[in-house]
N, C-alpha and C positions, 0 to 999 in steps of 0.2 A: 591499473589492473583491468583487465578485459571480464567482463562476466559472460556466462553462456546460459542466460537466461530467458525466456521469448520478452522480446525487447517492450517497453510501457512504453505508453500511458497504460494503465489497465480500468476496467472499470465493472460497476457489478448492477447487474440485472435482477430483478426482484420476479420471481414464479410463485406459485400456488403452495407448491411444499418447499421448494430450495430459493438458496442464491447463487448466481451464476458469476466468475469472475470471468470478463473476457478481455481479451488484447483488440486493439484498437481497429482489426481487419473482423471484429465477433467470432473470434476463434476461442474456443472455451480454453479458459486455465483453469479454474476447478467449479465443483458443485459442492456446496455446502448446501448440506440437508436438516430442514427445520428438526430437530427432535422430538419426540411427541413427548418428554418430561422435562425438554428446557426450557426456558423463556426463549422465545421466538425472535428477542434482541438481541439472544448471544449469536444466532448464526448470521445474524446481519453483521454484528460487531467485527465476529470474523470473517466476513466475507470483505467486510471494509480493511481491517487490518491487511490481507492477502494482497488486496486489490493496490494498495501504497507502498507494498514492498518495495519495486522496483525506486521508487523517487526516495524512501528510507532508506537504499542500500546506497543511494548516487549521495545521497547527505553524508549519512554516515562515510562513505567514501572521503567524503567532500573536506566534512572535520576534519579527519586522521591527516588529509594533505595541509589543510591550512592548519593546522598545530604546530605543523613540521616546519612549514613554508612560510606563513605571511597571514594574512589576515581571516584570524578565528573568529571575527562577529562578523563578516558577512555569512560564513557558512554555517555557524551558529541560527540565524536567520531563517536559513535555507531550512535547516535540518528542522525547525520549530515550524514551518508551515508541513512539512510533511508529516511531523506528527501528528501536528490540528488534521490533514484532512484524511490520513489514516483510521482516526477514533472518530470521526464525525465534526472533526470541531470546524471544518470547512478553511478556507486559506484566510 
């Protein structure tokens, strides 16, 4: 499966009022904006979740092939570091 998404690593940048996700050339992918009634962890939270998309989409990819194919604990592996560094949990 080909994706048409701007290709990762992605990563997030920390500003005054937002987070910035960008691609690996600092081409913006989004701005998440602190809220002034959220905790100021959730827009980090989601900025990190955005920012792992692409390596959870290649995981998730990853599973559904080796389910099919051959061996589901390497890509299991795969898929569990991209969660940890999605949420913060780092690799």
């Amino acid at each position: 499966m080909q994706t048409q998404h701007t290709p990762g690593d992605w990563h997030v940048e920390s500003h005054d009022h937002f987070y910035k996700v960008c691609d690996e050339q600092g081409v913006t992918i989004a701005d998440i904006p602190i809220q002034p009634l959220d905790p100021q962890e959730w827009a980090e939270a989601n900025a990190r979740l955005i920012a792992g998309a692409p390596a959870l989409l290649d995981a998730a990819l990853l599973v559904i092939d080796r389910w099919t194919h051959g061996d589901l604990a390497e890509a299991v592996r795969i898929l569990n570091a991209a969660a940890a560094t999605a949420t913060g949990g780092g690799t």
